[in-house]
C-alpha positions in Angstrom: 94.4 22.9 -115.0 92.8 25.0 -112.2 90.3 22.0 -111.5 93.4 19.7 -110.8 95.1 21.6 -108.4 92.6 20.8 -105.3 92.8 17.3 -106.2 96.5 16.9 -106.5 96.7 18.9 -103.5 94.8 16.4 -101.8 96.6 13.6 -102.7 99.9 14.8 -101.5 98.1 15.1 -97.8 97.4 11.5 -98.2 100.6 10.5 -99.3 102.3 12.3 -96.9 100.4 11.9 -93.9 101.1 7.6 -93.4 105.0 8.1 -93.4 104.8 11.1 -91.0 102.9 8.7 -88.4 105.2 6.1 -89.3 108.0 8.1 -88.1 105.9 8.7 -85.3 105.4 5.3 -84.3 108.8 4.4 -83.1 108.8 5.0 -79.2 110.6 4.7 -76.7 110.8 0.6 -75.3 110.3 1.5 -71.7 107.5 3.7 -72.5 105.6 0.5 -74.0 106.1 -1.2 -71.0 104.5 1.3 -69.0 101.4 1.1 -71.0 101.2 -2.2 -71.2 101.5 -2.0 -67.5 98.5 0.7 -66.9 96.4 -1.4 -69.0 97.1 -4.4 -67.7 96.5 -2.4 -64.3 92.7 -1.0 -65.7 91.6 -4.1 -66.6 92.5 -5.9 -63.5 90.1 -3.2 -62.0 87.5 -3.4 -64.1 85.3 -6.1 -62.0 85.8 -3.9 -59.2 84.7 -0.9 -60.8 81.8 -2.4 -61.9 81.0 -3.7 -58.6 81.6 -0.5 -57.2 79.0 1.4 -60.0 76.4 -0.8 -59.3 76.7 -0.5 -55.6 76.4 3.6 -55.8 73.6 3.9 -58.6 71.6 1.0 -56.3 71.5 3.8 -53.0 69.4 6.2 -55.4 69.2 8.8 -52.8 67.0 12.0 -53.3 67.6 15.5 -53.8 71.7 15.2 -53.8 71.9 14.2 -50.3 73.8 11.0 -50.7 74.5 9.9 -47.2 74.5 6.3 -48.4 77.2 6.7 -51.4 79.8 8.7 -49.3 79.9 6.5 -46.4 80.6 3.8 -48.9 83.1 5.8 -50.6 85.0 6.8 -47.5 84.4 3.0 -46.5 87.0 1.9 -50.0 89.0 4.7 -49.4 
């Protein structure tokens, strides 16, 4: 009886855990539209980003004195 007691335990976590996240998983509408929003706002950036991460890592500048990389950091702010 002992050796059934782990097991059962574990399967009442498992049970339990799906309809706690269920109840969980109602939000709030507007909520969903704001992060729909921000990822619709990341990806529009990505290209950008990627632009920008290739321009840095192409200066490779020695010994941390990256003249190059701020002035073109200051430059997109």
């Amino acid at each position: 009886m002992m050796r059934f007691v782990p097991t059962l335990l574990i399967a009442a976590v498992t049970l339990v855990t799906p309809a706690a996240a269920q109840q969980r998983a109602r939000v709030n509408p507007k909520l969903e539209q704001y992060q729909r929003e921000a990822i619709q706002d990341v990806e529009a950036r990505a290209q950008l980003t990627q632009q920008m991460v290739d321009q840095i890592f192409s200066f490779g500048e020695l010994g941390f004195q990256e003249f190059e990389t701020s002035k073109y950091l200051v430059g997109l702010l």
